[in-house]
N, C-alpha and C positions, 0 to 999 in steps of 0.2 A: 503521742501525748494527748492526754483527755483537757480537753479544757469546757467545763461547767456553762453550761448556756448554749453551746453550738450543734447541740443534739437538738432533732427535728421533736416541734415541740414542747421547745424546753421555757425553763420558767426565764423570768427577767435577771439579767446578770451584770454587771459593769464591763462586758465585753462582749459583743452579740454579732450573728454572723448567720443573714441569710440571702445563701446561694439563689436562691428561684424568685421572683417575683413575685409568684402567684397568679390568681385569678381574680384579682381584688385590684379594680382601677385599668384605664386604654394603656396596653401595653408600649402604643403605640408616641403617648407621651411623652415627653422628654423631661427628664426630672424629677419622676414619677415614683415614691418610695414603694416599696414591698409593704402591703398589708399586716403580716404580719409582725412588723414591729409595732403596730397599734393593739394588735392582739394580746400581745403581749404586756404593753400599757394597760390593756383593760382587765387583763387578771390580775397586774397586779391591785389593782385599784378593788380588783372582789375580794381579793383575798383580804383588804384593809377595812370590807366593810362594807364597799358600795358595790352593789350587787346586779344595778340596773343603772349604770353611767350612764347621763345627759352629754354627747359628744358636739364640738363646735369644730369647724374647720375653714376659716375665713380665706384661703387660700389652697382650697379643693383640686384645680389641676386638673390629673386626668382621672379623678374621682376615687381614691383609695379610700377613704375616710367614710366615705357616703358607702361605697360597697360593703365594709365592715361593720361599719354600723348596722346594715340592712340583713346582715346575712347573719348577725347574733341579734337581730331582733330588739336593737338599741333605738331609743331617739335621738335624734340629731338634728343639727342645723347645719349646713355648708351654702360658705357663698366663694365666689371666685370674680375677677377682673374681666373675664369672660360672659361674665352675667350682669355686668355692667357696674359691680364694686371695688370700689377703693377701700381698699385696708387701710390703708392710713388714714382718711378723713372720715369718712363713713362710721356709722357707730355701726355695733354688733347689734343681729337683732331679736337678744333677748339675752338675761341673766342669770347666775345659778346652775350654769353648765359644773358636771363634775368634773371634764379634761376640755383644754381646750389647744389641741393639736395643730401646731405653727411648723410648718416646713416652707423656708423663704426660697425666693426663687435663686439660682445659683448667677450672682450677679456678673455681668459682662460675661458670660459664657451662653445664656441664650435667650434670645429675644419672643417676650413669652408674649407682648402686644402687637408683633410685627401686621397681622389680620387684624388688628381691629380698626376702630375709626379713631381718628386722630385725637379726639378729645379723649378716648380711654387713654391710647397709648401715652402720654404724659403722665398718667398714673401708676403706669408700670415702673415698679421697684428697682428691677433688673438694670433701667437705663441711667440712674440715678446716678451723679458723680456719690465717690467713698463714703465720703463723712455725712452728705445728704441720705445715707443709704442706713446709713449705723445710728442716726439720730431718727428713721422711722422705724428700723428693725426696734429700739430700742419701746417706742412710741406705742405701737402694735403692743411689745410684750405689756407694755402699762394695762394698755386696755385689757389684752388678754388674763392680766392678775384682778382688774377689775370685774370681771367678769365669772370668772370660774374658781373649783379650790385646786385645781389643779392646771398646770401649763407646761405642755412637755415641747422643747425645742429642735428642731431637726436640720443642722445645719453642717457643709463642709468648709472646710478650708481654699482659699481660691490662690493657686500656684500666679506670681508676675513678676517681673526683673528682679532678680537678686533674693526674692524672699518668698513670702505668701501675707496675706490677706485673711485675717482670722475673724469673724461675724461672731466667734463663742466669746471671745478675750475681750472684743471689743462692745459688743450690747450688753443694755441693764440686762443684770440677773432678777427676776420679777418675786423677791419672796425668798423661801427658804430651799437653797437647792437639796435635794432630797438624793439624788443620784445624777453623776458625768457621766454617761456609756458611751464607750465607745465603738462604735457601729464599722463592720467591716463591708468594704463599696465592694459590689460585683458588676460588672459589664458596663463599666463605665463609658463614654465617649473616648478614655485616654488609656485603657487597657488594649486601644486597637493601635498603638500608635508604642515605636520602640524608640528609644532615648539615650543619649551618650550617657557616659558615667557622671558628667559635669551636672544634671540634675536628675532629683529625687521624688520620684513619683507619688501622689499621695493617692494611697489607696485604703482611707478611713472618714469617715465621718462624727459628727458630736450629736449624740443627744442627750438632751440636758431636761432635768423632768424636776420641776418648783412644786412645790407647795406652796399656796399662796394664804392659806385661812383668812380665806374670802368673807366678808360681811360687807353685805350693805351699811352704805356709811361710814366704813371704818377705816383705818390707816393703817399701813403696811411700811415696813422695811426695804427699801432694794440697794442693790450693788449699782453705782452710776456708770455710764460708758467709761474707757478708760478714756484721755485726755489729751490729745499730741500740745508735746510743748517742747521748745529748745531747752539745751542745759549748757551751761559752761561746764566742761570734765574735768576742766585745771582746779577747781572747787572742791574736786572730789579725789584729785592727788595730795598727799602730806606733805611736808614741807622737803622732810630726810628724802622721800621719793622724786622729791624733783629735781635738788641738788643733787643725789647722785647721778639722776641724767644730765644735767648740765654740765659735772664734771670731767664724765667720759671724752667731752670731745673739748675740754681743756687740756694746753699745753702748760699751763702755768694755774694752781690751783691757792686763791686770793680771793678774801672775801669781794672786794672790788670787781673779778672777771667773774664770779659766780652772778652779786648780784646783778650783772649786766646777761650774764645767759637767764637767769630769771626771768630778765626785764622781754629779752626775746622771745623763750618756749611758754613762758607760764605767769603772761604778763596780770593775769589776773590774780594772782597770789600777794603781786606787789599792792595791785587794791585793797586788797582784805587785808593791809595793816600798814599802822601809821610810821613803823619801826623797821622798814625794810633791811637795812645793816646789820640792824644790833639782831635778825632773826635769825639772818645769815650766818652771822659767828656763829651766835646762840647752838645754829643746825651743825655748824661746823665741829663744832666742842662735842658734841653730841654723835655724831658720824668720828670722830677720835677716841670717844669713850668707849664706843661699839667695838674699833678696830677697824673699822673699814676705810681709816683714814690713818697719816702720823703725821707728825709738825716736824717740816726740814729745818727752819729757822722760824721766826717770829712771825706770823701773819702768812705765814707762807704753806701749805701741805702738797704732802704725795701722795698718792696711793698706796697703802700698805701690801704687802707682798703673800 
């Protein structure tokens, strides 16, 4: 099957897949993207116009960004934690970049401070509990929309008990997303390692490429983090929905033993109104109108048949 983009040298696609790393950036690295997915960033960017892209890379690594840049003859800036900056508090140092190219470190999977001296490693992203981690990630992308008319994001999903851990769903989106690609991972740490059927390997990545129409001084648009908050679900079951779970495990079905399994499964329904009875009948007339109820006597139903 052909699929558009996974041909060597091909142009930018919503689905992208490269096998080799290349020669662009220490192989040696951990974490470390294939060049050519910046390559391809930067044609698209000729092909819209800009011809001779200003590249920033504030979390450089084991230097992809900086090789790319140098080997098409670009200007750039790259700085790294390694060089003694903080991306989160540190400003960038300078504006008017045309891309400014964010691959975050892949958090609790590697310790990208563990060599330096202690007052860096504090600054390391990687260590940061969740929410600390998603309200810099977020932080970063600010500045980086402040800063450039373009922000392309390189981020994967992090597999932990029961689920994953999403950096795309969860940071501001910085601007106008232009293109979601989805990026296929090769030789990953977890492609050496085999797995029961009970979990699902993730072998993709996001990169997420903004538009930001950059202006000094001006104001911009973004998508905010998403937001952890509890919800009550009983809020979001109907009335007919609940009653007929409550009357399943009734031996006698009366508006009196419903509104009492009410009061048990789905006591919060009874909050949400002043007229708990009269709602109950109300549902019950309603569930016999349907069919799914019939009246043996007065006050009294069965289940229809």
């Amino acid at each position: 099957m052909y699929i558009r983009g996974f041909e060597e040298n091909a142009e930018l696609t919503t689905l992208i897949s490269v096998p080799e790393r290349g020669r662009f950036g220490n192989a040696k690295y951990r974490g470390n993207y294939a060049g050519e997915v910046l390559i391809r960033l930067i044609r698209f960017l000729q092909a819209n116009g800009i011809q001779r892209p200003y590249i920033y890379d504030p979390m450089v690594g084991g230097g992809t960004s900086r090789d790319v840049a140098e080997a098409l003859g670009l200007s750039y800036i790259v700085d790294d934690i390694h060089n003694g900056f903080d991306v989160v508090n540190d400003d960038f140092h300078d504006t008017g970049f045309d891309l400014v190219m964010l691959h975050y470190p892949y958090w609790k999977m590697i310790d990208y401070a563990a060599d330096l001296p202690p007052e860096l490693q504090k600054q390391d992203m990687s260590r940061m509990e969740w929410r600390e981690f998603i309200e810099a990630v977020s932080h970063v992308n600010y500045k980086a929309a402040a800063h450039g008319r373009f922000v392309a994001v390189l981020v994967g999903d992090i597999a932990v008990k029961g689920g994953i851990k999403s950096i795309q769903r969860e940071m501001a989106w910085p601007g106008m997303p232009v293109r979601h690609i989805i990026k296929v991972q090769h030789n990953a740490e977890s492609f050496r390692k085999t797995y029961n059927g009970k979990f699902i390997p993730i072998v993709t990545e996001h990169l997420l490429l903004f538009r930001t129409d950059y202006q000094p001084g001006g104001e911009m648009w973004v998508l905010v983090p998403a937001q952890y908050k509890k919800i009550d679900i009983d809020q979001y079951v109907t009335w007919k929905t609940a009653v007929k779970k409550v009357i399943r495990q009734l031996d006698e079905i009366t508006p009196t033993t419903v509104c009492e399994g009410i009061r048990k499964l789905f006591p919060v329904k009874l909050r949400k109104t002043n007229t708990p009875e009269a709602t109950v009948r109300r549902t019950l007339q309603e569930l016999e109108a349907d069919g799914y109820l019939r009246r043996h006597v007065r006050g009294i139903y069965v289940k229809a048949s």
